[in-house]
C-alpha positions in Angstrom: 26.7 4.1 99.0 24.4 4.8 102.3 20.4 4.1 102.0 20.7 1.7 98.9 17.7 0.0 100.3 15.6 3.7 100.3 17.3 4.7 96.6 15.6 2.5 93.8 17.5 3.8 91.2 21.2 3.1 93.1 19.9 0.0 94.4 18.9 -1.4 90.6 22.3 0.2 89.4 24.0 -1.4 92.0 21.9 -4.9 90.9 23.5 -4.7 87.5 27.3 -3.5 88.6 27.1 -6.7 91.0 27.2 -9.1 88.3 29.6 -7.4 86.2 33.2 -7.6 87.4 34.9 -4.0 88.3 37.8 -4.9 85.7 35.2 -5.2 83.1 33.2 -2.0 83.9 36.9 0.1 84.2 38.0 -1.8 80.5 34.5 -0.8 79.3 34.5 -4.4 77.8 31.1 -5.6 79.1 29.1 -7.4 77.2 29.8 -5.7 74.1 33.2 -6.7 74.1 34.2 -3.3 73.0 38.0 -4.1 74.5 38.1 -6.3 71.2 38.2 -3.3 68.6 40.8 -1.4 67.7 38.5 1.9 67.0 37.6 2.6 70.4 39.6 4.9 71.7 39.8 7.1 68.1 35.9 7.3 68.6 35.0 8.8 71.6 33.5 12.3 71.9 35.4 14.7 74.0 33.7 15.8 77.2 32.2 18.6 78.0 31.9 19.3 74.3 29.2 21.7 73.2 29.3 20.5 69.3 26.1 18.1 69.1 27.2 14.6 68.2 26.2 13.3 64.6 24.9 9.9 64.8 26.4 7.7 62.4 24.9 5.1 62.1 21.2 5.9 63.4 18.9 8.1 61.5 17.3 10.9 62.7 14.0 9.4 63.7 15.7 6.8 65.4 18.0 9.1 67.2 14.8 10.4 68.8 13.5 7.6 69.8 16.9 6.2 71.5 16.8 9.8 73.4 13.6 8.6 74.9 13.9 5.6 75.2 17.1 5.3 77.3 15.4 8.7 79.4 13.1 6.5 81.1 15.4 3.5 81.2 17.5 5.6 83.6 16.1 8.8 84.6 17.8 12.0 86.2 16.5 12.2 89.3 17.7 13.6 92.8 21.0 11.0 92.6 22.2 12.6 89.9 22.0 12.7 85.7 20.5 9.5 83.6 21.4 7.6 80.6 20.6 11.0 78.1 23.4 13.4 80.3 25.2 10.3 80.3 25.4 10.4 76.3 24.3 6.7 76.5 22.8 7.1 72.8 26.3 8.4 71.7 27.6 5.2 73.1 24.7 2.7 71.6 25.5 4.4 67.5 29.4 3.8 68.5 28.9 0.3 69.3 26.8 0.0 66.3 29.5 1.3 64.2 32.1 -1.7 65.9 32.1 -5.7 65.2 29.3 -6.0 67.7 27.3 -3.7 66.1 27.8 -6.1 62.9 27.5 -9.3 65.0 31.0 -10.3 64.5 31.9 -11.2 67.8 29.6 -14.5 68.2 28.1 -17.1 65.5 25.5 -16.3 63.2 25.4 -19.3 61.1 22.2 -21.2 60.6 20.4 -22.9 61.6 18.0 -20.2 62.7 14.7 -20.0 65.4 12.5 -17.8 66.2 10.6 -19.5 69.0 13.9 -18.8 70.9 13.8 -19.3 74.8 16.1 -18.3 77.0 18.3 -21.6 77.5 19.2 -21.9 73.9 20.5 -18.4 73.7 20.3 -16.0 70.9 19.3 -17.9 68.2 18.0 -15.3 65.0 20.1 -14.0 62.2 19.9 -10.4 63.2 23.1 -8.6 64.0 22.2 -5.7 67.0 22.8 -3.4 64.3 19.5 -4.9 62.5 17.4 -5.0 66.0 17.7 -1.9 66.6 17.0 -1.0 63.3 13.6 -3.0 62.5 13.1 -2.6 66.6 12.6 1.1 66.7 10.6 1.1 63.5 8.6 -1.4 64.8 8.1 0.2 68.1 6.8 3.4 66.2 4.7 1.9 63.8 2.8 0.4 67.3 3.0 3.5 68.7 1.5 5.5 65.6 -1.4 3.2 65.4 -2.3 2.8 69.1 -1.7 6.5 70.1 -1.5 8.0 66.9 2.1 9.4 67.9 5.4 8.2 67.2 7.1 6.8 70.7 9.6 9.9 71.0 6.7 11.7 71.0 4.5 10.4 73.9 4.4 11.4 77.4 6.5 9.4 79.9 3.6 7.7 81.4 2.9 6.1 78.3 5.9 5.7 76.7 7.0 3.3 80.1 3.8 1.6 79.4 5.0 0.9 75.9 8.5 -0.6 77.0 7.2 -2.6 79.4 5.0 -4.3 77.2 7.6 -4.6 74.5 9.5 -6.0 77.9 7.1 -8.6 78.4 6.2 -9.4 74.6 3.0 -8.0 75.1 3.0 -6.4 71.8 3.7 -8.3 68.8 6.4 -7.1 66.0 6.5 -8.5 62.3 10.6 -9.1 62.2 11.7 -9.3 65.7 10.2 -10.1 68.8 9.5 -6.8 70.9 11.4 -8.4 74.2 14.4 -9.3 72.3 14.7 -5.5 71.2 14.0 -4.7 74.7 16.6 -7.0 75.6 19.4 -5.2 73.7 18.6 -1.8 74.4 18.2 -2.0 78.1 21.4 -4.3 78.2 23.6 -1.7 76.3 21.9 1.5 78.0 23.1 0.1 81.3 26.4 -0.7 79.8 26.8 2.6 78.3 25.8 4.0 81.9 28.4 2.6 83.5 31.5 1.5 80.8 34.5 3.6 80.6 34.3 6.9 78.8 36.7 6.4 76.3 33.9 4.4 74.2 31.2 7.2 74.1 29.2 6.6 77.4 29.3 7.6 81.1 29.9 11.3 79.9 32.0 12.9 83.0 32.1 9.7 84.8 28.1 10.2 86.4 27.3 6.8 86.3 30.4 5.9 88.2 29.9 8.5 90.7 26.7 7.5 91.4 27.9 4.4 92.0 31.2 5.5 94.4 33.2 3.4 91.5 37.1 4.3 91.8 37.4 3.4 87.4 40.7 2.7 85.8 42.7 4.0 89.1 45.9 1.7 89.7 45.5 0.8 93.2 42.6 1.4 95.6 42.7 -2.5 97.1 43.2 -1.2 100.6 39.6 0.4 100.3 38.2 -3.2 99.9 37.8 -4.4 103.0 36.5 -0.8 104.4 32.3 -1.1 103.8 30.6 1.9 104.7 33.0 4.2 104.2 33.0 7.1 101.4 35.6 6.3 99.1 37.3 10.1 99.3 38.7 10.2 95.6 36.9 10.5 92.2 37.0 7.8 89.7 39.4 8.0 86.4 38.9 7.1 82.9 41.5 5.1 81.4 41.9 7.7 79.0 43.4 9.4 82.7 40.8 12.0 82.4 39.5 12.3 86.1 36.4 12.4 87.3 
């Protein structure tokens, strides 16, 4: 946890862990709420496993685009594996799959607005499922008629130009607005980055070990008050697996 100031990718990692509380990121709860469903546990992909995972919920196209996608939302680089080793996309179709995938964890009665702003909170009729859905087909109808390429298929130059404008609503989508996509996927690639295995994310623990998180162990409160020093043990899932 040295240098965090001379490591961009730690230092924004270590942004998002710092408003999340460490019982939440061991749980994997976040804010999914994944701790709510029963089917967690019964849906996780074994580690390690060389059988390619079978999106249910995503298609095909949109499988590739989440690959991408999440690749330049966290990158490998010389810390360690990104969001794609990470299996983050396996984690985004599980969630998909789960009552916050369906947007039954918060109200979605009328009325509805689209001219949303951020102190009203979410305010459209679209579950995540359905953002994701008319999101990435959005995203690569733009992409088809301003580079004549679908977005999985750009280079990475370009297809970070494309999610930041989507980031700043600088390109316009028919049935939801480009940041709120943004929004959701960046949100639930960094949760999937750093949740607890057992619900399809964090693949061998990498986004904990980048981080020198300890996970689901029982006790590790007399390493609290000891900044700067190397925590000497790897984290573990609550599944027990360890890292």
């Amino acid at each position: 946890m040295s240098n965090d100031d001379q490591e961009p990718r730690r230092k924004f990692l270590r942004q998002v862990i710092s408003i999340v509380p460490a019982s939440t990121l061991a749980t994997g709860a976040a804010l999914t709420q994944t701790a709510c469903s029963t089917e967690t546990s019964t849906t996780t992909a074994a580690a390690g496993s060389t059988t390619p995972y079978d999106p249910r919920y995503f298609t095909a196209d949109e499988w590739k685009f989440l690959q991408a996608a999440v690749d330049r939302l966290i990158p490998a680089d010389e810390l360690g594996p990104g969001a794609v080793a990470a299996q983050v996309p396996v984690f985004l179709d599980k969630q998909m799959e789960l009552p916050y995938g369906h947007g039954k964890l918060w109200y979605m009665q009328g009325p509805f607005h689209t001219d949303q702003t951020p102190e009203m909170g979410y305010q459209l009729s679209l579950a995540p499922r359905d953002i994701y859905r008319l999101g990435i087909a959005a995203c690569d109808a733009y992409c088809k008629k301003q580079y004549s390429k679908i977005f999985a298929e750009l280079d990475h130059a370009t297809q970070e130009t494309v999610l930041g404008d989507m980031e700043h609503n600088k390109v316009k989508f028919d049935q939801v607005p480009a940041n709120t996509f943004f929004g959701y996927l960046l949100k639930n690639t960094k949760e999937g980055f750093l949740s607890d295995p057992i619900h399809g994310g964090n693949a061998d623990m990498v986004g904990w070990k980048l981080m020198g998180f300890p996970g689901a162990r029982a006790d590790f409160a007399d390493w609290a008050n000891r900044p700067g020093e190397k925590y000497p043990y790897g984290p573990v899932s609550i599944s027990g697996r360890r890292g």
